[in-house]
Every structure is written in C-alpha cells, then in structure tokens.
FIKOLZA-1660 file (N, C-alpha, C; in steps of 0.1 Angstrom, whole numbers, plus 5000, padded with zeros to 4 digits):
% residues 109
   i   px   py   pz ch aa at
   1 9318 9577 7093  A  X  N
   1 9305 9570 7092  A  X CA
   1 9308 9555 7089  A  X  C
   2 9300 9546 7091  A  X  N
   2 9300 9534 7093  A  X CA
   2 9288 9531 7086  A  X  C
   3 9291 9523 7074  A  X  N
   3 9277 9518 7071  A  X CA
   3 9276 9505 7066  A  X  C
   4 9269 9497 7069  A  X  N
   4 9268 9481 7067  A  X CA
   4 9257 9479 7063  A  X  C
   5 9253 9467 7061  A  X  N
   5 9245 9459 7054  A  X CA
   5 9236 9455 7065  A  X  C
   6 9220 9460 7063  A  X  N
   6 9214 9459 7074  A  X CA
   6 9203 9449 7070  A  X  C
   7 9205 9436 7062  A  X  N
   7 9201 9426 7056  A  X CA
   7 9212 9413 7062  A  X  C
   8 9222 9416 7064  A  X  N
   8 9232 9411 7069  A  X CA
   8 9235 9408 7083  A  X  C
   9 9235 9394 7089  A  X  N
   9 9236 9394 7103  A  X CA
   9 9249 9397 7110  A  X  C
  10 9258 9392 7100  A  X  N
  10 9269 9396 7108  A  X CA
  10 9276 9411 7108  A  X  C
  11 9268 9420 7094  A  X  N
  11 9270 9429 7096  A  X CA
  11 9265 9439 7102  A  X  C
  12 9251 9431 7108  A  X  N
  12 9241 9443 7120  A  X CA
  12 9247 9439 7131  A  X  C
  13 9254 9430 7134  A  X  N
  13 9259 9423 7149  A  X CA
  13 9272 9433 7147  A  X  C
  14 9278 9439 7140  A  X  N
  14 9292 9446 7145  A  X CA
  14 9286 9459 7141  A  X  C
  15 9274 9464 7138  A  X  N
  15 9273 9475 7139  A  X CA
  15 9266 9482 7150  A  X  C
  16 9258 9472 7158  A  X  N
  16 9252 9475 7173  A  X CA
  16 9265 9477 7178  A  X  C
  17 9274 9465 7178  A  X  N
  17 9288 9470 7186  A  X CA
  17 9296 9483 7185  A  X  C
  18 9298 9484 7172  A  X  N
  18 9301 9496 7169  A  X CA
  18 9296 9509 7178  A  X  C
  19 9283 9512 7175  A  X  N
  19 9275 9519 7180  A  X CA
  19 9278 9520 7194  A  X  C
  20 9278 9512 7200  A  X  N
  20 9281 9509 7215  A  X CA
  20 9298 9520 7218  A  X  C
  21 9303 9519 7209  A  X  N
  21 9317 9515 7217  A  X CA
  21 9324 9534 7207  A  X  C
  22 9318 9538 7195  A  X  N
  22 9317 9545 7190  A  X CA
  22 9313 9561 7198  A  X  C
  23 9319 9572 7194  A  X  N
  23 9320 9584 7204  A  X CA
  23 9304 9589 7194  A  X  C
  24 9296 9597 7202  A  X  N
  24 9286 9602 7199  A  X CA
  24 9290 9612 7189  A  X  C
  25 9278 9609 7175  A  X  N
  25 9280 9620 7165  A  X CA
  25 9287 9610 7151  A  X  C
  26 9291 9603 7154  A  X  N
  26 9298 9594 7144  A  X CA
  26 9282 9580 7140  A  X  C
  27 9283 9584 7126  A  X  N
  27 9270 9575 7125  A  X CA
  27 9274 9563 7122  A  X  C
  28 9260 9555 7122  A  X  N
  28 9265 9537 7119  A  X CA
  28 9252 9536 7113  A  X  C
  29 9253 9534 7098  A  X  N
  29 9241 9529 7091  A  X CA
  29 9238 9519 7084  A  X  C
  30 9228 9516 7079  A  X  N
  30 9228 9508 7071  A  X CA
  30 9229 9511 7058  A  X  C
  31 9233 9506 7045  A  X  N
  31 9232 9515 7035  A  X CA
  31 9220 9513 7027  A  X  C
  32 9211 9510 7030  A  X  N
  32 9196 9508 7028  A  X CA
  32 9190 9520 7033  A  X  C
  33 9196 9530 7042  A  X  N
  33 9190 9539 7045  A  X CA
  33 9191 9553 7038  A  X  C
  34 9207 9546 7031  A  X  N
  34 9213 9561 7025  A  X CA
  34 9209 9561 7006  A  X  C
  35 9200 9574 7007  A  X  N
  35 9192 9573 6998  A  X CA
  35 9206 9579 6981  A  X  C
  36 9214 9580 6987  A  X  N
  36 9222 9583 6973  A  X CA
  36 9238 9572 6976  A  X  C
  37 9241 9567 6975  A  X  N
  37 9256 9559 6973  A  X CA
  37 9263 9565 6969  A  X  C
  38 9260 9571 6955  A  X  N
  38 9269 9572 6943  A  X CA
  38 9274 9587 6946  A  X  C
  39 9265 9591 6960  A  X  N
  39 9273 9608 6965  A  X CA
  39 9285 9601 6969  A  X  C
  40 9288 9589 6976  A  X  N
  40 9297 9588 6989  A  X CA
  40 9308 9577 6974  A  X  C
  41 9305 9574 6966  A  X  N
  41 9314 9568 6956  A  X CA
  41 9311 9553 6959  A  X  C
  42 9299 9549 6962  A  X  N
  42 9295 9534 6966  A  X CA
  42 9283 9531 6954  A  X  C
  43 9281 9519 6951  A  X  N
  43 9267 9513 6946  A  X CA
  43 9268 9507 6953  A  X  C
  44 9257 9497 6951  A  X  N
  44 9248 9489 6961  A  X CA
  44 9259 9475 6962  A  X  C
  45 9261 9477 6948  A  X  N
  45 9269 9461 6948  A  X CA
  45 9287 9462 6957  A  X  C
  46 9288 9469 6956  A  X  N
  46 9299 9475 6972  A  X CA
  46 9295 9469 6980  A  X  C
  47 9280 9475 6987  A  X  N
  47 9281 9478 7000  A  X CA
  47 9269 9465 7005  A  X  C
  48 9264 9456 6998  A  X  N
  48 9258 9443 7000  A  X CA
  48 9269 9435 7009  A  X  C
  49 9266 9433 7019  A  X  N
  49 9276 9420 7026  A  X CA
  49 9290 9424 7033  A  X  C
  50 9294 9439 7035  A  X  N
  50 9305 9444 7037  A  X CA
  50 9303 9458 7042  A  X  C
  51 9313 9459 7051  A  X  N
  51 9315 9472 7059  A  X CA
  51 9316 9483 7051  A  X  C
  52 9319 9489 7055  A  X  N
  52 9322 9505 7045  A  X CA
  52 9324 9512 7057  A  X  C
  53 9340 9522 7057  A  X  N
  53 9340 9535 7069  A  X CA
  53 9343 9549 7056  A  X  C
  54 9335 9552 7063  A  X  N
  54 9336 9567 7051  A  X CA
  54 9341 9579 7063  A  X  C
  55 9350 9585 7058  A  X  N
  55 9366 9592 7064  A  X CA
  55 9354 9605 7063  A  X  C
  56 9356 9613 7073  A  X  N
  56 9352 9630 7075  A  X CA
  56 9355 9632 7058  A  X  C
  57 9373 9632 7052  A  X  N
  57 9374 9641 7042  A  X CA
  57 9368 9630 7033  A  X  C
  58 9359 9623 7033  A  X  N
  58 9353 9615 7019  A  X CA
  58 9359 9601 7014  A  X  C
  59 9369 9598 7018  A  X  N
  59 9378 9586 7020  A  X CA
  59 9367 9577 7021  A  X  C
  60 9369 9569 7008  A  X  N
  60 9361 9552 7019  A  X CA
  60 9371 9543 7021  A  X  C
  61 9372 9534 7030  A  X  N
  61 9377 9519 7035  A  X CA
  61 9367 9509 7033  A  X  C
  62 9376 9497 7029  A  X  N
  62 9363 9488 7033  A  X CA
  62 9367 9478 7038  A  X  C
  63 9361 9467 7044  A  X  N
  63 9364 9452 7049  A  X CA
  63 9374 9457 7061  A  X  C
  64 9385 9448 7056  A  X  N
  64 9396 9454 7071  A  X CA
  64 9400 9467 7071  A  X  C
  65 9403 9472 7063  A  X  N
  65 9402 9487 7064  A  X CA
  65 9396 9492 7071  A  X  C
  66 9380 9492 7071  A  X  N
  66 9371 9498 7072  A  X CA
  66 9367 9496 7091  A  X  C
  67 9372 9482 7093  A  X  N
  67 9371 9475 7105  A  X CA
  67 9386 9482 7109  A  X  C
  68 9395 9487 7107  A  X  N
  68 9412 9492 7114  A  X CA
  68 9405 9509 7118  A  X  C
  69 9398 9515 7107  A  X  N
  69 9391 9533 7111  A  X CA
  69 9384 9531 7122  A  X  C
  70 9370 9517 7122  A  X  N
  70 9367 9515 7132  A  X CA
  70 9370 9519 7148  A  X  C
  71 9381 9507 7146  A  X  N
  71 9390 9505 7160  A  X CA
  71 9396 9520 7161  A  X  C
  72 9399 9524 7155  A  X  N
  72 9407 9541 7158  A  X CA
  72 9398 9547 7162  A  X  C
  73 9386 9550 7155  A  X  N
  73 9375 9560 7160  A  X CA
  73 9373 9555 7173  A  X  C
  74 9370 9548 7179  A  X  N
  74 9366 9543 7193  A  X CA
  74 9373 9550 7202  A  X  C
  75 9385 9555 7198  A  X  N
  75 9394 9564 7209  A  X CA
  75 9399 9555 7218  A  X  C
  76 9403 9543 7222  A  X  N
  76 9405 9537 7236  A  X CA
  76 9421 9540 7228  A  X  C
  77 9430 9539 7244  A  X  N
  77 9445 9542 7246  A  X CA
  77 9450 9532 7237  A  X  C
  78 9445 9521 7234  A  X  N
  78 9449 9509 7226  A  X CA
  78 9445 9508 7207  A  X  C
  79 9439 9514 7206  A  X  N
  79 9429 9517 7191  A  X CA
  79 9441 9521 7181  A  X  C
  80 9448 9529 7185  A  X  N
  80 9460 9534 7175  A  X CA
  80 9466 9519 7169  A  X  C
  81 9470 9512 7179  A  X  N
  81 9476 9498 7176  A  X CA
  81 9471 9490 7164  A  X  C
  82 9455 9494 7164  A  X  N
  82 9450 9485 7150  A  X CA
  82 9454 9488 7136  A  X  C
  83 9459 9502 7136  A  X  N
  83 9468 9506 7122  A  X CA
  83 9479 9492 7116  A  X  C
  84 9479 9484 7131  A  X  N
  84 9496 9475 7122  A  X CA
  84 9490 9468 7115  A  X  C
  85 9478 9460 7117  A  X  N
  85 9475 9455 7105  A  X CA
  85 9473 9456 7093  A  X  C
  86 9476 9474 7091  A  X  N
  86 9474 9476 7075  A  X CA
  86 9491 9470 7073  A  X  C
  87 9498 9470 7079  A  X  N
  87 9513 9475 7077  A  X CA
  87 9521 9459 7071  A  X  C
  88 9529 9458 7065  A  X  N
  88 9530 9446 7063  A  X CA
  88 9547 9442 7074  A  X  C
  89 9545 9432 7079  A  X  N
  89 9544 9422 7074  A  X CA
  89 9529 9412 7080  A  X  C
  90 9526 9425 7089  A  X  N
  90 9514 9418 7097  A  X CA
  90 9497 9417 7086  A  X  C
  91 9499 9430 7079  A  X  N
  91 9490 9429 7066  A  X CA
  91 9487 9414 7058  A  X  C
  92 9501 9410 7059  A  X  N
  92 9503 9396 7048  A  X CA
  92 9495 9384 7057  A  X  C
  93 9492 9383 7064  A  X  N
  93 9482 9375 7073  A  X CA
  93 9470 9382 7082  A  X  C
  94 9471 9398 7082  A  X  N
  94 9455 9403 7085  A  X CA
  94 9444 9398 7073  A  X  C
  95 9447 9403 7063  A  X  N
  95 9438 9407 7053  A  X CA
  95 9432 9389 7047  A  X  C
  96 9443 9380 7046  A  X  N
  96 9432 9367 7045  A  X CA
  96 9432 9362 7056  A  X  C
  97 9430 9369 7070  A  X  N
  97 9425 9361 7078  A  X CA
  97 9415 9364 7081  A  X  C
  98 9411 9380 7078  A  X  N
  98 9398 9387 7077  A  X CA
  98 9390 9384 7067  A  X  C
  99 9396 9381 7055  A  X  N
  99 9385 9373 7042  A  X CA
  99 9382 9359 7050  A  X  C
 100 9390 9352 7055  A  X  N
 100 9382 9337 7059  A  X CA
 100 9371 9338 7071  A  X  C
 101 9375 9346 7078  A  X  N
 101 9366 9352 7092  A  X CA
 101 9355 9355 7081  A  X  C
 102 9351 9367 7074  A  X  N
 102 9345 9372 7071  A  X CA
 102 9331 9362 7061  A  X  C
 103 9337 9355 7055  A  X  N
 103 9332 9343 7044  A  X CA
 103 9324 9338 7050  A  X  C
 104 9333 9334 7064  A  X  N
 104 9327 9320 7073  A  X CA
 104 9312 9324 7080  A  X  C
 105 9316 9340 7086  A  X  N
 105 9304 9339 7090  A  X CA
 105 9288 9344 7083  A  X  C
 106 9291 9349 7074  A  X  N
 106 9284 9348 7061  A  X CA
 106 9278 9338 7057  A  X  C
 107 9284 9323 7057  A  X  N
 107 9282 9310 7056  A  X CA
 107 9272 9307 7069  A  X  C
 108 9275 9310 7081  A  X  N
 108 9270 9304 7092  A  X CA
 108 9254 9315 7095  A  X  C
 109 9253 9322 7090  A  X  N
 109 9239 9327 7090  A  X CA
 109 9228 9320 7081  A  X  C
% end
C-alpha cells in the first residue's frame, strides 16, 4: 500500500502516477483516509508531507524507500534495478538527492 499526503501536491501528483502504473489490488491512499495509523505504526506527524509504502508483511518504507517498493511493485522488466539505490555506493548520493528533490518541490507549491 501506498499512502501519501492528500493535502500535498507533490504528493497527490506521484500518487495518481502511481496508481496509473501500479498492478490492480495494491492501494494508493491518502492517509487522511486511514482511520487508524497507529494499526500500521504511523502517526500523523510521519505521514504529513511524505510517502509511506506499507510491505504485505507490515514493513513500512518511507521517502526513497518508500519510492524504490514503488518502482518494484510496478513489475516492468526494469523495476528490480531501483533496489541499487538502497545499496551504497549509489545510496550515498540517492538519498540526499531525493531530500533536495523532495524539499524543493514542497517549496514550489
């Protein structure tokens, strides 16, 4: 499951995408809809402004994480590949280049 911030533009803009590109049966919500958080190990102050992928066995991800389960759930022949950016050395420049992405467009709404 996929759930974003549906007060959030840049976070309703990658979750229409999502949705789109995402296999049927796998949800994308907002967490304004989900009436308990604290089932899934989230409060509110988590999930304001930021992704969240919540794993079948209960796992959450968040930010790039959350955006690498993404790209895997999608299934395309190429989706496995988004795991390198957990991996380091490629980690050591995913993860603040996804905080500056992520900041900026936050800023620009």
């Amino acid at each position: 499951m996929l759930i974003h911030d549906g007060d959030c533009a840049p976070c309703s803009r990658l979750a229409e995408r999502a949705t789109a590109a995402l296999p049927m049966g796998i949800p994308v919500v907002p967490y304004q809809s989900i009436d308990d958080l604290g089932a899934l190990g989230l409060t509110r102050d988590d999930v304001v402004g930021e992704l969240w992928w919540v794993s079948i066995d209960g796992h959450t991800h968040r930010g790039l994480d959350a955006i690498v389960q993404l790209v895997v759930a999608t299934r395309q022949w190429w989706s496995p590949l988004a795991r390198l950016a957990l991996v380091p050395p490629l980690s050591w420049l995913a993860r603040p280049v996804h905080s500056l992405t992520w900041k900026r467009a936050h800023r620009t709404t």
